[in-house]
Structures are given as C-alpha cells and as structure tokens.
C-alpha positions in Angstrom: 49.3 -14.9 -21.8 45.8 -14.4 -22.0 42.8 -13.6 -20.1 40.4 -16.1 -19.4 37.1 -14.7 -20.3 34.8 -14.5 -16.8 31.6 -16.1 -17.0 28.7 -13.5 -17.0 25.8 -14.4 -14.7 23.0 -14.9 -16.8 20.7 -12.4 -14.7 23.2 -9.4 -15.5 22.8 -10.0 -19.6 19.6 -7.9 -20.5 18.8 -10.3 -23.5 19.1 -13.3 -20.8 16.4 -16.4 -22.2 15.6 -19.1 -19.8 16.7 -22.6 -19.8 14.8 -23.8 -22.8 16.3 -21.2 -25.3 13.0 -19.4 -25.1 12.1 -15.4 -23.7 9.5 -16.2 -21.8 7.1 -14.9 -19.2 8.3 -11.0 -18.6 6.8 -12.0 -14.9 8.8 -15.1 -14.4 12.1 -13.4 -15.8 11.6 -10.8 -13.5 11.4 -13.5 -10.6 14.3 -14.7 -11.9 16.7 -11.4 -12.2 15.3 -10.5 -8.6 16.1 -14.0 -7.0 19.3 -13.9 -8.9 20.0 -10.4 -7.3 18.9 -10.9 -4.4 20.8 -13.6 -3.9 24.0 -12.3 -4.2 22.9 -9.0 -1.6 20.6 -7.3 -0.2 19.1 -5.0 -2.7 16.3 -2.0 -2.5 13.5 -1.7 -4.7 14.5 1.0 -6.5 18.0 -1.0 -7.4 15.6 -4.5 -8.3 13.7 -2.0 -10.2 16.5 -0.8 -12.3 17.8 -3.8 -13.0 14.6 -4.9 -14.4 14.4 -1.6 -16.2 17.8 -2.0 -18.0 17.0 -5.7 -18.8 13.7 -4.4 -20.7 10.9 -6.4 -18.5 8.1 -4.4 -18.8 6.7 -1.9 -15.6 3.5 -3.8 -15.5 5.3 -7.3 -15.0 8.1 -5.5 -13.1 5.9 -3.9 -10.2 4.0 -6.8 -9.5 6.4 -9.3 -8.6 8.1 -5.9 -6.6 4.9 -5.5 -4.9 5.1 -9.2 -3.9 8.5 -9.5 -2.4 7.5 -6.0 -0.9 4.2 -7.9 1.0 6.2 -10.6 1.6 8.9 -8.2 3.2 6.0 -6.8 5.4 4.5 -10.2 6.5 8.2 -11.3 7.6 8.4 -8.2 9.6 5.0 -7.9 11.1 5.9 -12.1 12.2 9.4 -11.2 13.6 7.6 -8.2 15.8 5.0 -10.3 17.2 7.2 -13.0 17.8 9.2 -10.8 20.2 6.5 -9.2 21.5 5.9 -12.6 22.8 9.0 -12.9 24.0 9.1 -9.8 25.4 5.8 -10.5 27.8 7.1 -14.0 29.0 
C-alpha cells in the first residue's frame, strides 16, 4: 500500500508564490508566512524571523512587518493593563 502524500502548507515551502502564480511583494509574503505561523502557535520573533530567513524575504521587508506585529503586541498589552487597572480601582 502506499502513502498518501501530505499536503504541505504553502507558508512552510520557501519558494511559496501567492494566489495569482506571481512572487510578489517580499512585505506582503512576509505578512503572509507570519499570519500563516502564527496562526498555528504562538511564535517568538526570533522563530518568525527565521522562518522568513529560510524562505529568502529580505531583512529590510522582514523587520518591518516584525516591528509591526511587535507595536501591535505592545498596544494590546499596554490596553489589557489599563483596562484592569480600571478594574482594579472600581
């Protein structure tokens, strides 16, 4: 008998091309590995960064859509503290 073959997810294949066939944006493929990632756990920066790495998006593209999840991480936190804060005081 043999072994079905396993579908790979298209954000683990470093030569991955978006839905119209085409490369694309390094920026929005690296939205797109991270979202893909991120989606199935939680991951660090430094393992979003070496995925990106190892599917050949550039550092330039690569550290500015880190930097904005990592601002967006921030902004979440700084919310979820205040929000208790208020809590906290009532």
């Amino acid at each position: 008998m043999t072994e079905r073959a396993r579908p790979e997810d298209p954000a683990l294949v470093p030569e991955h091309k978006g839905g119209d066939g085409t490369v694309g944006d390094p920026a929005a493929r690296a939205r797109e590995v991270c979202l893909r990632l991120l989606t199935l756990a939680p991951r660090t920066r430094a393992q979003l960064a070496a995925a990106l790495r190892k599917r050949g998006i550039p550092d330039q593209a690569a550290n500015a859509v880190l930097g904005r999840y990592e601002d967006a991480g921030r902004r979440r936190q700084i919310r979820e503290s205040e929000r208790r804060r208020r809590c906290a005081a009532k």
